[in-house]
Phi, psi and omega in degrees: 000140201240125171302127199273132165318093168256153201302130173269120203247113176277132148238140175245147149197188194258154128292127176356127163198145188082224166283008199248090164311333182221097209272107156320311182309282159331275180309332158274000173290289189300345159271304178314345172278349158272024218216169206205116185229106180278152198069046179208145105301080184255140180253150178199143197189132204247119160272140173310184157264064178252108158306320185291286167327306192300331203271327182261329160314325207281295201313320163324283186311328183265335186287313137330278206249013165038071189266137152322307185242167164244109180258165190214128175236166184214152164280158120217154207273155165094332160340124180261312186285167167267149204196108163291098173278123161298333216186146201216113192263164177276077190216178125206162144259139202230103138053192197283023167272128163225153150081022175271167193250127193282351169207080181316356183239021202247173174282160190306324175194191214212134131268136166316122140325305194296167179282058185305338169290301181309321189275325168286312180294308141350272171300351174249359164287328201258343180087015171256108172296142231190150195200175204212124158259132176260352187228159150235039145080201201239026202234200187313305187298306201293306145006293203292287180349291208298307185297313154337299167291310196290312169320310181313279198324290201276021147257004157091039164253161186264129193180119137293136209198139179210179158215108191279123156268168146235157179285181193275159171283170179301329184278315182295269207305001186273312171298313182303289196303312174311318185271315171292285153031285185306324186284324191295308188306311186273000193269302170320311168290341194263357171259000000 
């Protein structure tokens, strides 16, 4: 009888960072370690919010534990939905630099592997909203995504890959709504 092989799965998520005290990513990375999914391996690693770091932690990590699949999650804020990036543009912005390009000789952009269609239908049969995204915007996730993809591709490993934003949890957004709020209050008293 021949023993089934199982699949190695990497989850990422983020750390705090700026004003956002509790990263949904980060919490869901650290629930998923407790947790036990037969015919999986699962591996997780929480990245700083770094252009430099996050992109050289991860690449360690998938070069380590050689994973089948890769998920890479994220925030964004205004979000309602869990949200499938199709795509990972050559693009990012640093503070008032925009519009720099994260790899001048690499291509504009990467598509997502996964069977995203298949996979969002999956999730709204289960009653989870769920949306297909074309940007992961221009900051650290799409960053990541892109260097990712580009490692994956161009040393040829077979490693499905993707990037799940999620939305903020209720406490991020309270801090947020509280703190934008606050500006407002306080820009009304100075005048």
């Amino acid at each position: 009888m021949r023993q089934q092989v199982k699949k190695r799965i990497l989850v990422t998520g983020f750390k705090p960072f700026k004003n956002i005290r509790i990263n949904t990513s980060e919490v869901l990375v650290k629930e998923l370690e407790k947790r036990v999914f037969p015919g999986f391996i699962l591996e997780t690693a929480v990245l700083p919010v770094s252009f430099k770091n996050a992109p050289e932690k991860l690449i360690r990590r998938v070069e380590v534990f050689k994973p089948d699949i890769l998920i890479m999650t994220g925030i964004a804020l205004g979000i309602k939905n869990l949200e499938l990036e199709k795509v990972a543009l050559n693009i990012y912005n640093k503070g008032k630099q925009k519009d720099l390009l994260i790899s001048p000789d690499g291509p504009e952009a990467y598509f997502t592997n996964y069977p995203i269609v298949k996979i969002l239908k999956k999730l709204s049969n289960k009653g989870i909203p769920s949306a297909i995204s074309y940007t992961a915007g221009q900051y650290v996730c799409n960053y990541l995504y892109y260097k990712a993809a580009h490692h994956i591709i161009s040393s040829g490993c077979e490693i499905l890959f993707g990037f799940l934003h999620l939305p903020c949890l209720p406490e991020e957004v309270s801090l947020e709504f509280i703190k934008e709020k606050k500006k407002y209050v306080e820009k009304a008293y100075r005048i």
